[in-house]
C-alpha positions in Angstrom: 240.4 92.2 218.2 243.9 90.9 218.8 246.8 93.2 218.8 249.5 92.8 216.1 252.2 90.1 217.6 255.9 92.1 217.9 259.4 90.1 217.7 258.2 88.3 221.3 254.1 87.8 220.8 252.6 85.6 218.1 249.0 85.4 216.8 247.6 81.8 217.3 244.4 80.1 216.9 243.6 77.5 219.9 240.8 75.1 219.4 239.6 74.3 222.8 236.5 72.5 223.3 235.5 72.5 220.1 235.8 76.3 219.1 238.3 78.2 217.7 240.2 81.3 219.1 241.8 83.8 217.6 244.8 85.0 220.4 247.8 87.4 220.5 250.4 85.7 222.9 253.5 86.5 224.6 255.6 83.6 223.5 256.3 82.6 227.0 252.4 82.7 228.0 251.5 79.6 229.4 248.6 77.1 227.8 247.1 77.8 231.6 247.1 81.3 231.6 245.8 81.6 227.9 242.9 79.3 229.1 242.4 81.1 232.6 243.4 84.6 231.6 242.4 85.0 227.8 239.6 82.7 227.4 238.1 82.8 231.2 238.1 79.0 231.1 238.4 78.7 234.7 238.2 75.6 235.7 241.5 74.3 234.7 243.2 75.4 238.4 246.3 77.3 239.0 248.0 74.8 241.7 251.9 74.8 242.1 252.5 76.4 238.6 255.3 74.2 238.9 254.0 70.9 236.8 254.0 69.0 240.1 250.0 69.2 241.6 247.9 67.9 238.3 245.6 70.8 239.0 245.6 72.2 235.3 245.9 68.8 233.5 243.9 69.6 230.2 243.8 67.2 227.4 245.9 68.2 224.4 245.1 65.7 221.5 243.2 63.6 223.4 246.7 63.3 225.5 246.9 64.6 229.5 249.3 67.6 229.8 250.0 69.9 232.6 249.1 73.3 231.4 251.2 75.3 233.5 254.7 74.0 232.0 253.3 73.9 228.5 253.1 76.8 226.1 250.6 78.6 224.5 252.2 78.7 221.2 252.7 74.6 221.3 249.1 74.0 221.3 248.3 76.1 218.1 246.0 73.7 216.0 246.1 70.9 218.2 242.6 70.3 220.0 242.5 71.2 223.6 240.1 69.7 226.0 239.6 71.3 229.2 236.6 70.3 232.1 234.1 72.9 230.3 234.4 70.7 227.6 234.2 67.5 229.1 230.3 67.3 229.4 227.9 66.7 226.5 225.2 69.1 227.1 223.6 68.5 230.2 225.4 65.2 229.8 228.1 64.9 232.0 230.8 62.3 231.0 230.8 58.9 232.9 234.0 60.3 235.0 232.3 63.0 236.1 229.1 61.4 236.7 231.0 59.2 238.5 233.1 61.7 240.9 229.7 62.9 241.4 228.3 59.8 242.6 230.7 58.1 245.0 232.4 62.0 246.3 235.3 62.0 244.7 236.1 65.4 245.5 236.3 67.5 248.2 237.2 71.3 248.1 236.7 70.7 244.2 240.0 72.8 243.9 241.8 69.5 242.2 238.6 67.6 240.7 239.4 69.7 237.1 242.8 68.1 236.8 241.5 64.6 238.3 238.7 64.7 235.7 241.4 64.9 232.8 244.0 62.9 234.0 241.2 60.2 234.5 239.2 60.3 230.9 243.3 60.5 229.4 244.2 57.3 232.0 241.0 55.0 230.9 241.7 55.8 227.2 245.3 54.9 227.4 244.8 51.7 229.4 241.6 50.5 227.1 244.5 50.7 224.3 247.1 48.5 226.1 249.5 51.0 227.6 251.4 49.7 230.7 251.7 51.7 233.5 254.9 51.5 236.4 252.9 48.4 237.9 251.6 46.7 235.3 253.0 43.1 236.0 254.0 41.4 232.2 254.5 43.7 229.3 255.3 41.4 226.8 254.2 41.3 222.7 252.2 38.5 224.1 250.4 40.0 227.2 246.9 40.5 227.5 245.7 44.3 229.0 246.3 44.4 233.2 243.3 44.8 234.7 242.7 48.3 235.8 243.3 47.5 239.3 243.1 50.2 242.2 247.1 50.1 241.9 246.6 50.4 238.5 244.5 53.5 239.1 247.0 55.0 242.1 250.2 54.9 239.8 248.3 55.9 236.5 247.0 59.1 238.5 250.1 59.5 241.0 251.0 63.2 238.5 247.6 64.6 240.5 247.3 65.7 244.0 244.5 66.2 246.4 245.2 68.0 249.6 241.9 67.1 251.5 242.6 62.8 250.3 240.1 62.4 248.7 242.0 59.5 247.0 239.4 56.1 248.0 236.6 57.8 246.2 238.8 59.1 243.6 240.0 55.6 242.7 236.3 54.0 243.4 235.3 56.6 240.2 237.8 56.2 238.0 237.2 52.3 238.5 233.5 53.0 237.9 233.7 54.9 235.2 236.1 52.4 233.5 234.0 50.0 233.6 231.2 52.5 232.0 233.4 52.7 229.3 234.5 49.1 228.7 230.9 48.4 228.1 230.0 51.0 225.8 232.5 49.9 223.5 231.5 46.3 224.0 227.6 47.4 223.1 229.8 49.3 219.9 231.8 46.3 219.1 229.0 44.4 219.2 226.7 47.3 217.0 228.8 46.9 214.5 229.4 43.0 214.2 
């Protein structure tokens, strides 16, 4: 049971990967440390704690956020995704099949984060988004492809220390492509 919330706590219900929790917070408790600490969801990493690694990107609304400079309190009925969530059962979702097929880890330490950023970063360029290198962004303008530039700049917020970044890039591309043609065989479902 959750203890009363005081003049500096509140009591909040997170919905993170699909369940719903029931949470006494310090108002100043981090989104990470509810997840690590209070729900011992652990594989969202604790990096710089300083919004600058990408090791604790979780997806809020379908949207990548860095957990350590967001609060606890901010995500209250929005739906948080972190990388226990990502998988479908024994599924695993085509960007972390994908990591898993051409390395794109090393330690592991940042693959969490990577994982996010990357399902966030294929969604956001499938819907026309331009990134810093996206050539023409004109009304007009067809998508960029999702180049390995493309790729580099939308994931420059996440760090790997061992460089892991060729593989990294290979994956993502992979797994874009995984899911351009699933919603082409949808489209096309549904015609």
């Amino acid at each position: 049971m959750a203890p009363e919330p005081s003049s500096t706590s509140s009591a909040i219900t997170l919905h993170v990967n699909g369940e719903q929790h029931r949470l006494t917070v310090d108002h100043r408790t981090t989104l990470l440390d509810a997840l690590r600490e209070r729900l011992d969801l652990t594989g969202t990493k604790k990096g710089c704690d300083q919004g600058q690694c990408g090791a604790c990107t979780v997806l809020v609304d379908q949207r990548r956020v860095v957990s350590c400079l967001s609060l606890a309190v901010a995500a209250e009925g929005r739906e948080v995704t972190t990388i226990e969530g990502m998988a479908d059962g024994d599924d695993l979702h085509p960007v972390q099949q994908a990591f898993l097929d051409l390395d794109g880890y090393q330690c592991g330490y940042c693959t969490p984060g990577q994982i996010c950023s990357a399902v966030a970063l294929i969604e956001e360029h499938a819907a026309g988004w331009p990134s810093a290198v996206t050539p023409d962004v004109g009304p007009d303008t067809a998508p960029a492809p999702l180049t390995p530039d493309e790729i580099r700049e939308r994931l420059s917020g996440n760090l790997c220390r061992c460089g892991a970044y060729v593989p990294i890039v290979q994956a993502v591309a992979r797994a874009a492509e995984t899911h351009a043609q699933s919603r082409t065989r949808a489209e096309e479902a549904a015609a």
